[in-house]
Every structure is written in C-alpha cells, then in structure tokens.
C-alpha positions as CSV (number, residue, x, y, z in Angstrom):
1,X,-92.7,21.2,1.5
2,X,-92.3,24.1,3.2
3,X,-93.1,26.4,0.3
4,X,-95.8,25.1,-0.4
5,X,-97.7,25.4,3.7
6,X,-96.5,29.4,2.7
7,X,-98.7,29.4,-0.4
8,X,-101.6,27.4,1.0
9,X,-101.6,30.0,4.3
10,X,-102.3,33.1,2.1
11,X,-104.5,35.1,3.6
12,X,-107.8,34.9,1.6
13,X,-107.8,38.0,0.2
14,X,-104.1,37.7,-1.7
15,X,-105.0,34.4,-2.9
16,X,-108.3,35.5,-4.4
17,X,-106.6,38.7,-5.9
18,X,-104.2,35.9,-7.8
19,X,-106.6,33.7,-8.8
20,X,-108.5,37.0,-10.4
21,X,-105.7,37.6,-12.7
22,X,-105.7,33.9,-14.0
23,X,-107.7,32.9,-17.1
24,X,-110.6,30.2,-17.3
25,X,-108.8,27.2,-18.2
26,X,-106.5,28.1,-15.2
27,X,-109.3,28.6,-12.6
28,X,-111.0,25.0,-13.7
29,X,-107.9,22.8,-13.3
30,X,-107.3,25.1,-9.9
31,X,-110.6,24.0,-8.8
32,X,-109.6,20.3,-7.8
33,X,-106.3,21.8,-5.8
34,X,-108.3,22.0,-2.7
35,X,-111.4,22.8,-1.3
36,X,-111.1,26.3,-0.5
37,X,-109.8,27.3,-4.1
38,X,-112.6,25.1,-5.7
39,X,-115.2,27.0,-2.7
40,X,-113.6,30.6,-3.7
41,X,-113.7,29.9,-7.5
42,X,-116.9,28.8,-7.4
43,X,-118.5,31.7,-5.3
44,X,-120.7,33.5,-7.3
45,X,-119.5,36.6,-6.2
46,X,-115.6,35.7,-7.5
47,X,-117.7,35.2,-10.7
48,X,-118.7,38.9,-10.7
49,X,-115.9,40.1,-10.0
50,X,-113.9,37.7,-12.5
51,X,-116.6,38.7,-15.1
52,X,-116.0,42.5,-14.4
53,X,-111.9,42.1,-14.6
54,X,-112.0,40.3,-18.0
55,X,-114.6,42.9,-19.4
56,X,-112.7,46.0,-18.9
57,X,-109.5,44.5,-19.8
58,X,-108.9,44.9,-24.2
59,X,-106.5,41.8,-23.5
60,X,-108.9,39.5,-22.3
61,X,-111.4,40.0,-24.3
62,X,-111.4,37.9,-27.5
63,X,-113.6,37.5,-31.0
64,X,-115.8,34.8,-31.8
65,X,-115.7,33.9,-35.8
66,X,-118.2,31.6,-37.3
67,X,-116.5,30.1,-40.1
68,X,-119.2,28.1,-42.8
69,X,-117.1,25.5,-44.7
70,X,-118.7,24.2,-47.7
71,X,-118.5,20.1,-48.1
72,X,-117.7,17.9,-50.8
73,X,-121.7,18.0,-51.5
74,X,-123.4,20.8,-53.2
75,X,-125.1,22.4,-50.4
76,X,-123.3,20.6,-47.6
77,X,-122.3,23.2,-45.0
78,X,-120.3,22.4,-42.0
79,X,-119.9,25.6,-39.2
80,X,-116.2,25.8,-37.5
81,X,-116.5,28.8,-34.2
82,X,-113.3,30.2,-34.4
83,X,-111.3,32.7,-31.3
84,X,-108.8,35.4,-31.9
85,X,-107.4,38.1,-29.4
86,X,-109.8,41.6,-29.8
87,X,-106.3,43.5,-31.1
88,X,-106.5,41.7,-34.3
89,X,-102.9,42.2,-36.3
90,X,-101.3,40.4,-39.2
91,X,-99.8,37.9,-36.4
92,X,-103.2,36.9,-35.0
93,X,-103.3,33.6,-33.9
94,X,-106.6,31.1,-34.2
95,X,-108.3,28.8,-32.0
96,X,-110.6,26.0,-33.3
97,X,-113.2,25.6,-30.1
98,X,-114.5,22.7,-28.9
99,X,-118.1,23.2,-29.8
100,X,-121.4,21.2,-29.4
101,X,-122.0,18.8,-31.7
102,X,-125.9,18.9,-32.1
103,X,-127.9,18.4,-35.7
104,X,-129.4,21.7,-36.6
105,X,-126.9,24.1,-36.3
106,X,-124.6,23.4,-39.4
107,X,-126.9,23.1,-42.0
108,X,-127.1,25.1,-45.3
109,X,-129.2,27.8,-43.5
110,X,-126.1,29.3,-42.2
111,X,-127.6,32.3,-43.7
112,X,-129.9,32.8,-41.1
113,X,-127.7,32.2,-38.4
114,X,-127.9,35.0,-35.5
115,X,-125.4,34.8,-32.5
116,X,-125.3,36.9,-29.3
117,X,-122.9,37.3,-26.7
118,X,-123.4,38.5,-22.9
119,X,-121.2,37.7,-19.8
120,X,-119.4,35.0,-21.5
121,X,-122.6,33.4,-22.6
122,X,-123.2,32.5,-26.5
123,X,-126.9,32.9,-27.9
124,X,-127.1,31.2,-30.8
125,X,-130.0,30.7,-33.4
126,X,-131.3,29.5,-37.0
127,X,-134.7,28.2,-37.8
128,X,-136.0,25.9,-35.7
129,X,-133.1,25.8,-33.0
130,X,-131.9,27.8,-30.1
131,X,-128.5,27.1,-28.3
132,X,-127.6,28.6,-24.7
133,X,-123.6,28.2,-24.9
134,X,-120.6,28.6,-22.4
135,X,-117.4,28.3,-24.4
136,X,-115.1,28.7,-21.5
137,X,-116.4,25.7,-19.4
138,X,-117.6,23.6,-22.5
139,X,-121.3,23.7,-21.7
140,X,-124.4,24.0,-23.1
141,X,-128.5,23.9,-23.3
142,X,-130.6,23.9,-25.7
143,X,-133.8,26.2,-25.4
144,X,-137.0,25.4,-26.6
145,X,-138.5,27.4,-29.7
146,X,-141.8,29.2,-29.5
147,X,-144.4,27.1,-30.2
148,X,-146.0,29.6,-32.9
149,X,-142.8,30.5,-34.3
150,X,-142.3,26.3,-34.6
151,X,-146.1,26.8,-36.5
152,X,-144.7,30.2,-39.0
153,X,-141.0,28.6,-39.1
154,X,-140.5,30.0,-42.4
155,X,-140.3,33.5,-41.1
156,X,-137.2,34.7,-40.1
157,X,-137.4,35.7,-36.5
158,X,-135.3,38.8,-34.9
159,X,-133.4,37.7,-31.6
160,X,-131.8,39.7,-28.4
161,X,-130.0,38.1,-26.0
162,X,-129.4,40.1,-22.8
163,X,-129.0,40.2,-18.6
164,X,-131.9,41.5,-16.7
165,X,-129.9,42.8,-13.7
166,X,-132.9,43.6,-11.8
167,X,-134.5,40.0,-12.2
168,X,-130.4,38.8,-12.3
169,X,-131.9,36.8,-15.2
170,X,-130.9,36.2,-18.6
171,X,-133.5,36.8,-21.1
172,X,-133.8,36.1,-24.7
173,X,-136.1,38.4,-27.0
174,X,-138.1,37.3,-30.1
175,X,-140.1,39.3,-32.7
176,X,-141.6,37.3,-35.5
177,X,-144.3,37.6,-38.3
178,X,-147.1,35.5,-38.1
179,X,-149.9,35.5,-40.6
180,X,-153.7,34.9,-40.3
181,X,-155.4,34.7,-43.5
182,X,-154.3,38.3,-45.4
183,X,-153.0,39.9,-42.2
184,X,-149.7,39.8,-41.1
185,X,-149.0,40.9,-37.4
186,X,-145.8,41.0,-35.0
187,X,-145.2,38.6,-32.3
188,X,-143.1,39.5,-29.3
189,X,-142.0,36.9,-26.7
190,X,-139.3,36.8,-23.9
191,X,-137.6,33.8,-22.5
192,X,-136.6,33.9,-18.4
193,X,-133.8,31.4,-18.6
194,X,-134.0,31.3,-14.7
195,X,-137.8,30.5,-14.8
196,X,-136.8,28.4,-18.4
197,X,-140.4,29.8,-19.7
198,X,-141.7,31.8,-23.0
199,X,-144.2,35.0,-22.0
200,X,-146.1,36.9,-25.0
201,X,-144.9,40.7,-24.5
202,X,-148.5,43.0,-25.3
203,X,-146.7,46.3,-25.3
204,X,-143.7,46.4,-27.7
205,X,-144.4,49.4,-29.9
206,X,-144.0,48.8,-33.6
207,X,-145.8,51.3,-35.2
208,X,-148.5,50.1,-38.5
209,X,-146.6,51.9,-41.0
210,X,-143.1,50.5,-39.9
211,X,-144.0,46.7,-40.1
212,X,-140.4,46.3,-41.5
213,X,-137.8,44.6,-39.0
214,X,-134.7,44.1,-41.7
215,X,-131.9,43.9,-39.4
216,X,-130.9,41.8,-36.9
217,X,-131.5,43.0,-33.0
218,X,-127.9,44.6,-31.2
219,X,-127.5,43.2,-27.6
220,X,-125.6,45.4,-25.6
221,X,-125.4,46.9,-22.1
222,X,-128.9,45.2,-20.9
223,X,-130.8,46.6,-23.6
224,X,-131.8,44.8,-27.2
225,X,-131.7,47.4,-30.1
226,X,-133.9,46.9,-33.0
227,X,-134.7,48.7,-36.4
228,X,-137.7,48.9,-37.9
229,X,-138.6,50.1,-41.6
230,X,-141.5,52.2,-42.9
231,X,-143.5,50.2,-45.2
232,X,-143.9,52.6,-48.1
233,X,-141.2,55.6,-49.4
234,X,-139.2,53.7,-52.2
235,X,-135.8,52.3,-52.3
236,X,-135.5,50.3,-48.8
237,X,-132.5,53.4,-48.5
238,X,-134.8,56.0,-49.2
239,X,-138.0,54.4,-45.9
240,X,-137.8,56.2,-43.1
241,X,-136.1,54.2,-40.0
242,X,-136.8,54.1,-36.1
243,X,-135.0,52.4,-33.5
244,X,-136.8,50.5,-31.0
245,X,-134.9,50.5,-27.7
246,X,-136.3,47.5,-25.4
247,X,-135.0,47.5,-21.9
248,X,-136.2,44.0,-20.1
249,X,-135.5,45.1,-16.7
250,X,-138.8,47.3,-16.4
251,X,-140.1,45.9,-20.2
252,X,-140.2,50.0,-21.6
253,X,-138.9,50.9,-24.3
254,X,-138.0,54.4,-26.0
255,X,-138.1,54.6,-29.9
256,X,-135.6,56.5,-31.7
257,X,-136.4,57.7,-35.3
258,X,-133.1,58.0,-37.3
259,X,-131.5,61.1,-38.8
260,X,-133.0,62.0,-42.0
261,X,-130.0,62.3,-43.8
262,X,-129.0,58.6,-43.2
263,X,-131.2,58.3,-46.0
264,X,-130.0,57.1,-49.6
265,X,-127.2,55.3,-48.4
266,X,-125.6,51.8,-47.7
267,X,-126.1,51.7,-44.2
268,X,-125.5,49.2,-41.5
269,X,-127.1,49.3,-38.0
270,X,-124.5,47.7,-35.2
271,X,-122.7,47.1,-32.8
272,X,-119.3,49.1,-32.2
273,X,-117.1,50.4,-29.4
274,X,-119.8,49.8,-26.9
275,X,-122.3,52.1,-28.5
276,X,-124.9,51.5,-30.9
277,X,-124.1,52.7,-34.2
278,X,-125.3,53.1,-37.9
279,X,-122.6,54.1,-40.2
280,X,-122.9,54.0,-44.1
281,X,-121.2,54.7,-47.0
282,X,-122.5,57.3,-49.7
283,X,-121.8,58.5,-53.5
284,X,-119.0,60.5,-52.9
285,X,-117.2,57.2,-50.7
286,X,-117.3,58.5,-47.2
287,X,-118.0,56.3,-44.8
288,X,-120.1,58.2,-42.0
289,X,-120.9,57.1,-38.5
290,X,-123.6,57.7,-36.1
291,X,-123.5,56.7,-32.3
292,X,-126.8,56.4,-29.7
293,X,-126.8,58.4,-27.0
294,X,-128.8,59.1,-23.9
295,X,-130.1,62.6,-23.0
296,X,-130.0,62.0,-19.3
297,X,-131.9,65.4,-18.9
298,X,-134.7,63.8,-21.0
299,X,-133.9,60.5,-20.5
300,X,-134.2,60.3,-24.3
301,X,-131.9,58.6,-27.0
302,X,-130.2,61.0,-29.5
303,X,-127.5,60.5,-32.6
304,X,-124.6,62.2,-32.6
305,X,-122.6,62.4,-36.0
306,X,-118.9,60.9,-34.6
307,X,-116.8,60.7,-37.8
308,X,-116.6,60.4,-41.4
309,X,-113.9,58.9,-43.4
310,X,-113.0,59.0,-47.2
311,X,-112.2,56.1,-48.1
312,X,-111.0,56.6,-52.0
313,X,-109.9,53.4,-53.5
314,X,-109.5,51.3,-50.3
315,X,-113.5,49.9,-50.7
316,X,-115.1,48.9,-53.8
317,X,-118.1,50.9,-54.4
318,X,-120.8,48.2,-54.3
319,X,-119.0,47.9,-51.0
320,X,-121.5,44.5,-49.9
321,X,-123.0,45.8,-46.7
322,X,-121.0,48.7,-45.6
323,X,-118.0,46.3,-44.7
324,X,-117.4,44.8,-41.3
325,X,-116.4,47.6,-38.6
326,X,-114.3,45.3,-36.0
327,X,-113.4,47.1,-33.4
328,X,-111.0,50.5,-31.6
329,X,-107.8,49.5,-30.8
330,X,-106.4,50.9,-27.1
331,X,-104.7,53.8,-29.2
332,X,-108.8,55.1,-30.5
333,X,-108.1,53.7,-34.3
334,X,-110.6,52.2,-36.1
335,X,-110.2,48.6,-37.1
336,X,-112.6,46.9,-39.9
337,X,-112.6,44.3,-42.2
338,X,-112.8,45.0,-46.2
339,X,-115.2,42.9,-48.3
340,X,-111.7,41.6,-49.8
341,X,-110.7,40.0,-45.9
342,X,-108.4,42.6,-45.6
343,X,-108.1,44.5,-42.5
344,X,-107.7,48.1,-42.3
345,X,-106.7,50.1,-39.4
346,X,-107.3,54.0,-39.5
347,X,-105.7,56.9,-37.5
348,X,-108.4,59.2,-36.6
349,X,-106.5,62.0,-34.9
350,X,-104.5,62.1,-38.3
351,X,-107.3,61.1,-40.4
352,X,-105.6,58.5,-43.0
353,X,-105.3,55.0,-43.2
354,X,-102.3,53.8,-41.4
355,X,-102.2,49.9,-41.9
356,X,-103.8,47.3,-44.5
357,X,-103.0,43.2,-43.5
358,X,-104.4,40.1,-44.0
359,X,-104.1,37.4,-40.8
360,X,-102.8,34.2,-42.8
361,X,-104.9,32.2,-40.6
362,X,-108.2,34.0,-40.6
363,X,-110.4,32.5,-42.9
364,X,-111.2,34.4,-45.6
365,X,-115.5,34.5,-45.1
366,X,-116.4,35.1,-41.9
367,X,-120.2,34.9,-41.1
368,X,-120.5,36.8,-38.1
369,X,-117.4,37.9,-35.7
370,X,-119.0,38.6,-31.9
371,X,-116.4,40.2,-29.4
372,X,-116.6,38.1,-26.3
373,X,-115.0,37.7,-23.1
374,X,-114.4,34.2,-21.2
375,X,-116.2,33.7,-17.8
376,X,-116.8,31.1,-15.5
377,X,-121.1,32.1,-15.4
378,X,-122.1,29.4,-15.1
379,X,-126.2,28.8,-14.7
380,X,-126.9,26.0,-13.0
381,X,-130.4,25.1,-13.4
382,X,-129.5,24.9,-17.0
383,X,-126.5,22.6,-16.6
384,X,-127.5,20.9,-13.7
C-alpha cells in the first residue's frame, strides 16, 4: 500500500514525463486510474506534446496498408486496414484494425480510393463518401460530400487532407470537374472540420492549358501538393507538368513548374522522407529522384536532383508505376516495394542494393500504404 501512496505523490511533472513515453492503448486504460491521470491525459496540451513525441520518434511511427480482398462474387470486394512498424524487415509483424463498418467504403471502387493521414487522423475517400477516422481511439465521422460533386459524382475528385495551424483547424481540400454543356471547369472547395462547413475557394490557380489534375494530391507538413498536366504536347510523359502548392493557413499558393528533363519518363509524384518528391524510371533503368525545396531568399519552391539508382535486373521494365518508394530507414537507406511484393532496401553511401525480402505476412497487393503515427487528437465536436 505503501508503494503505491509513492507513485500516486509524483510530482506532476515526472508523472506526465512517464505517461509521455507510454503508447495509446496505455494512456486510454490509464485514463480511468484516477482523476488526475484521466485530467492530464486528456489536456489538450499533453495531446501536443504526445503528438510531437510519437512524430519524431521512427519507432512510433507505423504504416497504414489497405488491403482489397476479392469475395467469392465476381466483383465482390471487401477492404481489410492493415498496421506494420515504419522499419519494415522480413520479420514484420501485422495488425488487422478494428475499423468502421459503414456501406460505401468496401465496394468494387477500391480503385478510386484516396486516404490521407495528419496527426493521427485518417482521411479517407471514394465516390460518394468521406470518412474522418481516429484509429488509435476507435472513432470516427463521417463528412458530408459537396453537394455539386454529389451532382458530377462520376468525376473523380482530387483530395488534401491537412492542419491549418493558424485556424488550429483541420481542413479537407477538393478539386473536381464539373461540366456545363461543352465546357468543362475546375471546382475547388475546402471543408473547416471545426466549423463542419464546405466554402467554394475563387483563387486556386490552375492555369487553361494545364486542365489536367492526374495524380492524386500529397498532404504533408500543412500544405496540399497537387500536379497538374498541360493539355496538349503528346504522350501524357512527354506534357509539360506544374505543381500547385496550396497552403490553407493564408489560402496562397506558389506553383512549381517541373524540370524539363523529367520528361519521357515513368514518373510518380509523392510523398517520401518528409519531402515532396517525383522520381522515375527511364530507358537506360535508373530510377532518378527529385525533392521540393524552398528558396527562403525567394520564398520560392525549387527541385533539387537527390539521387539516381541503376537498378539492372531488380525492376521489370514496364515497372507498373515507378514501384512503391516506402520509406529511409534510421541508417539513410532507401526502402521500396517492387511490383513483385518484394522489398528492397538500398545503401546509398555505397550505392548497391544491400537486402531483398518478402514479410510472410504482408499481403501481397497493397492499395495504398500511408505512414502514420498513433495520437490521442481527438476533435470533439466531431465525436461528441
């Protein structure tokens, strides 16, 4: 008894430093200990600094996998969200989540699925339905769709999911098609989840001639990332790309037109290492990578060439879409998945492949892997 009048007579301070290094599950079940661990745990500022700890540390943060299962009926597609550890290796271990189990989102247009991740937060989205998701404490909320994208729901809308840390908002960002008669024209609306409202934004600058928007949106560090396509010049490799840079905190934006040379090559426009990147793979089978960065004299974005890799015999040529760049590992190698669901880790200071595996209980397709971290965010005039 009289250990435990020690532990409960912490001073503040230690106790909250312990229950920082304690995962999600941990902090829930501590909750109902007593009140002053279920007031410090639930103190948005704990939250923060909870967030913060489980974002700069590699062995907190996880990967999301969204696993489509075919059925016993042609057509019949059931979708299974998947965690693994971020230092994937032949050993990783798999966690089947407890997800929500709403009509909508495991239908046969999997293929249009789009998933975004932000403070612990899961975006998700296929036609006609939008999901506001919290792994970690098993909650969720839907959000309503547009009510002209519910009218043009046949066109595939581009979604960004980020935090407005001016507003402290979160903020979802959608660019559509709509057509009127011969004309087709781009819609751009945000969604304050604090305010739970769409607003039509008048300013996003798409050029005319680049009315293209083939890749999905990158989320990342509060700003959404889009490409957009000139209409005319060929091949789709051979248009001439921008990158539209949309920051929600201020709704600017700076576009980015990408390096001529990218040209007449697979490419792929995402996510990695905490930077925006395109990397591509061309006839001689290098793969080459470009990273975004900002000219803080200018206050412009740039690309910087950061590597290129021979590949030889490791990728087939047709090489789907440039394969599936997963992540760098503490050590700076590069970790991506083959089109095979092999993973292959290469050395970059000695510039050769040093590792090929397959995780027996990875599943083979994947439809989109997310790196994500658990949090306790929780926004409560969602839940509540």
């Amino acid at each position: 008894m009289g250990s435990r009048s020690k532990i409960l007579n912490l001073p503040d301070d230690i106790v909250n430093s312990i229950l920082l290094e304690l995962p999600v599950k941990s902090l829930l079940r501590f909750k109902s200990s007593c009140k002053s661990w279920y007031c410090s745990i639930d103190d948005p500022e704990f939250m923060k600094s909870h967030l913060h700890k489980s974002s700069t540390d590699i062995h907190r943060q996880k990967f999301l996998l969204f696993n489509v299962v075919e059925g016993k009926i042609p057509h019949d597609y059931s979708m299974k969200v998947l965690s693994t550890e971020a230092s994937i290796s032949a050993d990783s271990k798999v966690v089947t989540l407890d997800q929500p189990n709403i009509p909508g989102f495991s239908t046969s247009q999997y293929y249009f699925l789009q998933v975004h991740s932000c403070d612990g937060l899961v975006f998700i989205y296929h036609p006609g339905n939008m999901m506001l998701w919290n792994p970690a404490i098993r909650k969720y909320k839907l959000i309503p769709v547009p009510a002209t994208l519910q009218r043009f729901w046949w066109n595939i809308a581009r979604i960004g999911f980020v935090y407005d840390f001016v507003a402290e908002d979160y903020k979802v960002l959608c660019v559509y098609e709509v057509s009127y008669t011969a004309h087709l024209r781009h819609v751009v609306e945000i969604y304050s989840v604090k305010n739970q409202s769409w607003r039509t934004i008048s300013n996003f600058p798409i050029p005319p001639d680049f009315g293209l928007i083939y890749h999905y949106p990158i989320s990342l560090n509060s700003v959404v990332h889009t490409m957009a396509t000139s209409d005319d010049g060929g091949t789709i490799w051979e248009r001439e790309r921008l990158v539209i840079s949309f920051y929600p905190a201020n709704e600017t934006s700076i576009v980015t037109p990408v390096p001529s040379n990218i040209r007449n090559i697979l490419s792929k426009f995402c996510a990695f290492a905490n930077r925006v990147c395109i990397f591509g793979i061309d006839l001689c089978l290098e793969m080459w990578m470009w990273s975004q960065e900002k000219d803080w004299k200018t206050g412009l974005l740039t690309w910087n060439h950061i590597t290129n890799i021979t590949l030889g015999s490791v990728t087939p040529y047709y090489f789907g879409y440039a394969g599936h760049l997963v992540c760098v590992k503490e050590n700076g190698n590069i970790v991506w998945r083959n089109d095979d669901g092999a993973f292959i880790e290469y050395d970059v200071r000695k510039n050769k492949f040093t590792e090929e595996f397959k995780p027996k209980e990875i599943p083979l397709y994947i439809g989109s892997s997310h790196l994500y971290v658990e949090s306790l965010v929780s926004i409560k005039i969602l839940w509540d």
